[in-house]
C-alpha positions in Angstrom: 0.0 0.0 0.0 2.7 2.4 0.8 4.0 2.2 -2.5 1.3 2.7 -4.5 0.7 5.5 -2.4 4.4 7.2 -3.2 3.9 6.1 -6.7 0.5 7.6 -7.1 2.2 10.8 -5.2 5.1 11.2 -7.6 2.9 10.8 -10.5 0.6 13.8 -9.6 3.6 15.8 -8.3 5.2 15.7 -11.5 2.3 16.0 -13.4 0.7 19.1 -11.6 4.6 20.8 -11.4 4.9 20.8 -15.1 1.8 22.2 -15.8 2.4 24.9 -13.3 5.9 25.4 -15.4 4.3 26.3 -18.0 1.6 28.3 -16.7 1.0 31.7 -18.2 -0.1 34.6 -16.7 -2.7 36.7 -19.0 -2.0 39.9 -20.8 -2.9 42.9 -19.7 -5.4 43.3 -22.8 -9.6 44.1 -21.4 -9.9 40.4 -22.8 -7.0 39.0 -20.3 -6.1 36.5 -23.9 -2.5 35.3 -24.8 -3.3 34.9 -28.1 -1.2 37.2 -30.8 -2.9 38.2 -34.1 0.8 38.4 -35.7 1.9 35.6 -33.4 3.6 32.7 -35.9 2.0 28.6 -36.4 4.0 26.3 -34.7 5.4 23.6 -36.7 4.7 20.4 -35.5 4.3 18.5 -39.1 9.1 17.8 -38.7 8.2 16.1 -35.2 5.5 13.8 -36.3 8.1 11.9 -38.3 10.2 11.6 -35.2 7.2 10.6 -33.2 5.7 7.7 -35.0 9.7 5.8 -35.4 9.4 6.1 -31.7 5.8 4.7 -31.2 7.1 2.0 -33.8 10.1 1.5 -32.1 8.1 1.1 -28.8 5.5 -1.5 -30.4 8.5 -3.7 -31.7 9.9 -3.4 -28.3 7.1 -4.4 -26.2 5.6 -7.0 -28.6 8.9 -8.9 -28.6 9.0 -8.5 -25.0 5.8 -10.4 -24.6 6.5 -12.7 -26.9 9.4 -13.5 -24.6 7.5 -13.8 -21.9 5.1 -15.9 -22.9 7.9 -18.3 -24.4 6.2 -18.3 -28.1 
């Protein structure tokens, strides 16, 4: 029990800490919004390449790793 319990703890403490990282606080616009009319798109299309040879990678790894464990 005591472990789940510090598990579970650091879970929500690094969960909650990073969104409190990056935590803005509001212009000082009437409307209190970040958003910038002039602001430039993120690009996310370069990283999407990256992400899905990692999700790959990850599937090949865990697949084989219950293959092994079930001894097929």
């Amino acid at each position: 029990m005591k472990n789940i319990l510090l598990k579970l703890y650091c879970t929500l403490f690094c969960t909650l800490s990073s969104v409190m990282l990056f935590a803005q606080a509001g212009d000082d616009t009437p409307t209190g919004d970040l958003e910038n009319t002039d602001a430039p798109a993120a690009p996310i299309n370069g990283k999407l390449f990256v992400l899905a040879i990692a999700g790959i990678i990850f599937a090949y790894y865990t697949f084989k790793k219950y293959r092994k464990i079930q001894g097929i």
